[in-house]
N, C-alpha and C positions, 0 to 999 in steps of 0.2 A: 381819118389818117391813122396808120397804124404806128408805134412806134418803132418800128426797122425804118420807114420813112424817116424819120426824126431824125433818126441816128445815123443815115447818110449824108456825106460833105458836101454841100455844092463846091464850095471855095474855100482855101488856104491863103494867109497872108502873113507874112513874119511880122510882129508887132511889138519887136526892142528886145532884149535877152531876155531868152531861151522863154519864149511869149507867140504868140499865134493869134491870129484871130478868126473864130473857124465862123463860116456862113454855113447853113445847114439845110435839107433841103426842104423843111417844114419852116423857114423862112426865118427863126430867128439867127442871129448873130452874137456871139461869146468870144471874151478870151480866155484863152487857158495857160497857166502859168505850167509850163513842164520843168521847171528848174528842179522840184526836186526829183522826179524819176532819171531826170537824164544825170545825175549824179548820183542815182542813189544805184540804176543798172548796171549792172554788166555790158549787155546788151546795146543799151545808148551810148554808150562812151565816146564812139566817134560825134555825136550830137554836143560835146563839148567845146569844140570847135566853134565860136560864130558862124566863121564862114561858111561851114555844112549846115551848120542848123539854120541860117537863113533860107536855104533852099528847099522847105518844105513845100510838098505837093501834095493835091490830091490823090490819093491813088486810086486803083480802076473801080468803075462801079461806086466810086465816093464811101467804100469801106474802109479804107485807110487814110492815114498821114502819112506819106514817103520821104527816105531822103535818101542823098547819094551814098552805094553801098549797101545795098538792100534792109537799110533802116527801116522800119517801120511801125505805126503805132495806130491798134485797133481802134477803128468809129464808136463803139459802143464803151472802150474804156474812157476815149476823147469824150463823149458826150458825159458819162459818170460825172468826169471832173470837171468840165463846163458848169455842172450845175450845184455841184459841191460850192465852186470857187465863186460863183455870180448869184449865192444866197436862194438858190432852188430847190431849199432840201423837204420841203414837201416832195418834189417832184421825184427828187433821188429818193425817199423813203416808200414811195408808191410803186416806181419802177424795181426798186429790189425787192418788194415783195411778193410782185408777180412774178420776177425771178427764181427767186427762191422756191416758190409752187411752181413755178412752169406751167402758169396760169397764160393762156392768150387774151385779147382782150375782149375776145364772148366769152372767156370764162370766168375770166375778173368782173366782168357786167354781170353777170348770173348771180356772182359770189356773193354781190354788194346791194344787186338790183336796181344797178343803174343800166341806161340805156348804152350797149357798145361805144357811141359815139362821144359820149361823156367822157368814158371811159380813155378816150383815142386823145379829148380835149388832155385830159391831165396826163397820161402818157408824153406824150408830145410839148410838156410844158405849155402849151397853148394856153392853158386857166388853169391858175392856183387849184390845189388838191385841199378842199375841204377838211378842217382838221375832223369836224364828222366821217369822213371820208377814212383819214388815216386811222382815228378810232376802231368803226368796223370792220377793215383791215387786220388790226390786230386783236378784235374778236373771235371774227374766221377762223385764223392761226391760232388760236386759245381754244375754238369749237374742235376743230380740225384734230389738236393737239391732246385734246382733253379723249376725244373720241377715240381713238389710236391709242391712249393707253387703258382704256377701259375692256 
């Protein structure tokens, strides 16, 4: 499973202020506390409203969170903070660093010498990220880094 999979919505369900509870289409389920972006936006401010913010939806393709008014809030920021807020930060610290390299995950498998599919496991939140894992993570990045200025 790759993690664009992950990172699309199945389902949206309002779950008390300014709270969601996203189903995902790699089968876990999370809530996400948006209270402080929709105050902290510009952009969200009609989201202060209950009443609009209760009427979040999928949007197409399960890449969005919609709301009335052409609100909107990207899958891939929504998943960040899912896994920020529900104790995932292995996972959030493995997905930003293939990020960050604009590593795929045969290239983050190469990097590390694990198998793609391992690879696809910790993407996806599917199985805890190895703190061995995160280690040579930030080996690479220090080989990488060291190499580049040499």
């Amino acid at each position: 499973m790759s993690d664009t999979k992950a990172m699309r919505i199945a389902g949206v369900k309002h779950a008390g202020e300014y709270k969601l509870r996203l189903r995902w289409v790699s089968g876990k389920t999370m809530v996400v506390d948006l209270s402080a972006p929709v105050h902290r936006l510009k952009g969200l401010r009609p989201l202060r409203d209950q009443s609009v913010f209760a009427r979040a939806a999928k949007g197409e393709g399960g890449h969005s969170v919609v709301w009335p008014g052409e609100v909107d809030m990207g899958a891939a920021r929504l998943w960040e903070m899912s896994l920020e807020q529900n104790g995932h930060l292995d996972v959030l610290e493995f997905i930003r660093w293939r990020w960050r390299h604009g590593l795929s995950l045969s290239d983050a498998a190469e990097a590390l010498g694990l198998s793609r599919r391992q690879v696809a496991y910790y993407a996806s939140g599917e199985r805890a990220v190895p703190r061995t894992v995160l280690l040579a993570c930030k080996g690479w990045e220090a080989e990488r880094h060291s190499a580049a200025a040499a």
